[in-house]
SEPAVEX-548749 format. One record per atom (N, C-alpha, C): residue in one letter; x, y, z. Coordinates in steps of 0.2 Angstrom, whole numbers, padded with zeros to 4 digits, always signed. Example, Ala and Ser with C-alpha at 12.3 -4.5 7.8 and 13.67 -1.06 7.14 Angstrom:
<nodes>
A+0066-0028+0039
A+0062-0022+0039
A+0066-0016+0039
S+0064-0011+0035
S+0068-0005+0036
S+0064+0000+0039
</nodes>
This chain:
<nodes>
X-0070-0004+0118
X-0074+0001+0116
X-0074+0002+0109
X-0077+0006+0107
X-0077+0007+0098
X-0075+0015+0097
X-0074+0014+0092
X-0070+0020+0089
X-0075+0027+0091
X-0080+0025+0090
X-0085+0029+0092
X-0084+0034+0100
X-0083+0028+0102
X-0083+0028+0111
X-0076+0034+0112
X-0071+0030+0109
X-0066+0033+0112
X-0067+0041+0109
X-0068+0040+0102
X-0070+0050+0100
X-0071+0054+0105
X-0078+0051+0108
X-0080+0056+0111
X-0078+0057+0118
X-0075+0051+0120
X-0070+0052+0127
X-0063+0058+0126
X-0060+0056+0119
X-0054+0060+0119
X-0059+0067+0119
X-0063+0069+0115
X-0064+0076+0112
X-0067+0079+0119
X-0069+0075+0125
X-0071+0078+0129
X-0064+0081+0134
X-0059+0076+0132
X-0052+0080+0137
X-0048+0087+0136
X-0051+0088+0127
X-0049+0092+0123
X-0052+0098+0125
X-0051+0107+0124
X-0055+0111+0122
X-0058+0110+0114
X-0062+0113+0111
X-0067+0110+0106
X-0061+0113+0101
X-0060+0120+0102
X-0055+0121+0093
X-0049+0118+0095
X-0045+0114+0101
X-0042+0109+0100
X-0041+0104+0095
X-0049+0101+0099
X-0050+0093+0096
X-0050+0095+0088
X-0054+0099+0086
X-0055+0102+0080
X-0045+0102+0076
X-0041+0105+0078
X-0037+0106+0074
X-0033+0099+0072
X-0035+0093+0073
X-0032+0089+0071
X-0036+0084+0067
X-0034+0080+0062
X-0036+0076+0057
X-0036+0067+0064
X-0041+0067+0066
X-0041+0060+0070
X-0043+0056+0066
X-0043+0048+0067
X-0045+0043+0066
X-0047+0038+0072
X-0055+0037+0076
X-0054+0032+0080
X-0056+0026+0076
X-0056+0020+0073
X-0057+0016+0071
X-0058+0010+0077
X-0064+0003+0076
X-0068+0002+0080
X-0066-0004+0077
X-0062-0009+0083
X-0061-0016+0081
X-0067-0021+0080
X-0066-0026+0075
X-0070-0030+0073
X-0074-0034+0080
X-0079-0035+0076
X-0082-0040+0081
X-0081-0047+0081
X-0076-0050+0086
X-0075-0058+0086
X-0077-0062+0091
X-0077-0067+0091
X-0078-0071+0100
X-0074-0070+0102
X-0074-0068+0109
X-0069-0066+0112
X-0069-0071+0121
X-0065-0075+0119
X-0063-0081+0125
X-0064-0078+0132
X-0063-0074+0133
X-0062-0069+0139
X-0068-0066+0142
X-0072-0068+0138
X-0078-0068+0140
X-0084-0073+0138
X-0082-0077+0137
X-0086-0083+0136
X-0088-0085+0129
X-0082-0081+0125
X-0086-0084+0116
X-0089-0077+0114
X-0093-0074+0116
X-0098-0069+0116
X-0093-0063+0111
X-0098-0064+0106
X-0097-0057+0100
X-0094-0051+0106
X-0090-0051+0103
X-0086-0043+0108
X-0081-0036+0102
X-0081-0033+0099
X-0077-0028+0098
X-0071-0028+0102
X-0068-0031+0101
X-0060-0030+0104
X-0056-0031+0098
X-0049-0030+0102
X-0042-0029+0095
X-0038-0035+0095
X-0039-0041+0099
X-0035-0045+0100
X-0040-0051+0105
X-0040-0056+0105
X-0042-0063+0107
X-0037-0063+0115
X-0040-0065+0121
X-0035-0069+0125
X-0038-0074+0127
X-0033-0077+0129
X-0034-0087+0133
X-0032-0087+0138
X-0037-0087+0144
X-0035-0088+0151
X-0034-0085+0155
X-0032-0076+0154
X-0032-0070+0158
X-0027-0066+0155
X-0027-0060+0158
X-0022-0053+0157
X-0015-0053+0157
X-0014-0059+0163
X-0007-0060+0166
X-0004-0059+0160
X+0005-0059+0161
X+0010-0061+0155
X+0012-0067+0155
X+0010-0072+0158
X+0008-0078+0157
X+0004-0081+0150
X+0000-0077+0151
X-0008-0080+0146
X-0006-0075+0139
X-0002-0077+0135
X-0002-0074+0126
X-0008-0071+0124
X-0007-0065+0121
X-0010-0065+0115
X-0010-0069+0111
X-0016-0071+0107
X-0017-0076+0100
X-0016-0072+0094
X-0010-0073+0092
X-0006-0071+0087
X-0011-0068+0082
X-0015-0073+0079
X-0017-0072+0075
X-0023-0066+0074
X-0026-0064+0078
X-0031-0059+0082
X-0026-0052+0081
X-0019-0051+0085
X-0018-0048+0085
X-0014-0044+0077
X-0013-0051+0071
X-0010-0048+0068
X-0016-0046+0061
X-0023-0049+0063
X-0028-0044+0059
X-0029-0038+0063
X-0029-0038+0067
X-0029-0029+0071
X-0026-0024+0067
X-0018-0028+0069
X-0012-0023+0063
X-0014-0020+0058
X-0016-0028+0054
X-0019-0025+0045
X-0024-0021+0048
X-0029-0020+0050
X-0032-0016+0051
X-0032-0007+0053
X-0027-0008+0056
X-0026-0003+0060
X-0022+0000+0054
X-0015-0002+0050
X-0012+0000+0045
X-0017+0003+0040
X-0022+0000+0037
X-0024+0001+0034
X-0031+0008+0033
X-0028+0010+0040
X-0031+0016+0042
X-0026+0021+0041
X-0020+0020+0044
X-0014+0023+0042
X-0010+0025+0034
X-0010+0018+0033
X-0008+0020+0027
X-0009+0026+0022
X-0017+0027+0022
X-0020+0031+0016
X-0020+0039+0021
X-0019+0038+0026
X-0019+0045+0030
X-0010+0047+0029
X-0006+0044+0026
X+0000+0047+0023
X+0001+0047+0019
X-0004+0043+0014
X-0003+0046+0007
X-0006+0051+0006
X-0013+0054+0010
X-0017+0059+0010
X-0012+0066+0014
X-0004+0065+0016
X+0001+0070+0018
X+0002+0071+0026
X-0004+0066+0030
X-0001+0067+0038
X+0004+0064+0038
X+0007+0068+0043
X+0012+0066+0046
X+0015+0060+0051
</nodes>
């Protein structure tokens, strides 16, 4: 799903000055081919090869631009003094 998506899933579990009292970030994983579905441009955070089992790895590499990714969401949300 994309960051979008999941916004408005969480905000909906919330009462609204809930959701409101917290600094969120949902960030929207890039769009790659994703094996698991045929190649096919997907938004996901990670590549897999061959299924979900624990058999079948993540593809390292996928997973560690997600990382960068994600960190660099983070990062600046503690320079900025969240916790």
């Amino acid at each position: 799903d994309t960051g979008r998506g999941v916004e408005a899933w969480v905000s909906s579990l919330l009462p609204r000055d809930e959701f409101k009292a917290f600094d969120w970030e949902f960030p929207t994983a890039k769009i790659i081919p994703y094996t698991l579905n045929g190649g096919a441009p997907s938004s996901v955070w990670y590549d897999r090869v061959g299924g979900f089992e624990p058999r079948y790895p993540e593809q390292t590499p996928s997973v560690e631009r997600s990382a960068k990714q994600v960190l660099d969401v983070i990062d600046p949300a503690v320079k900025r003094g969240v916790p």
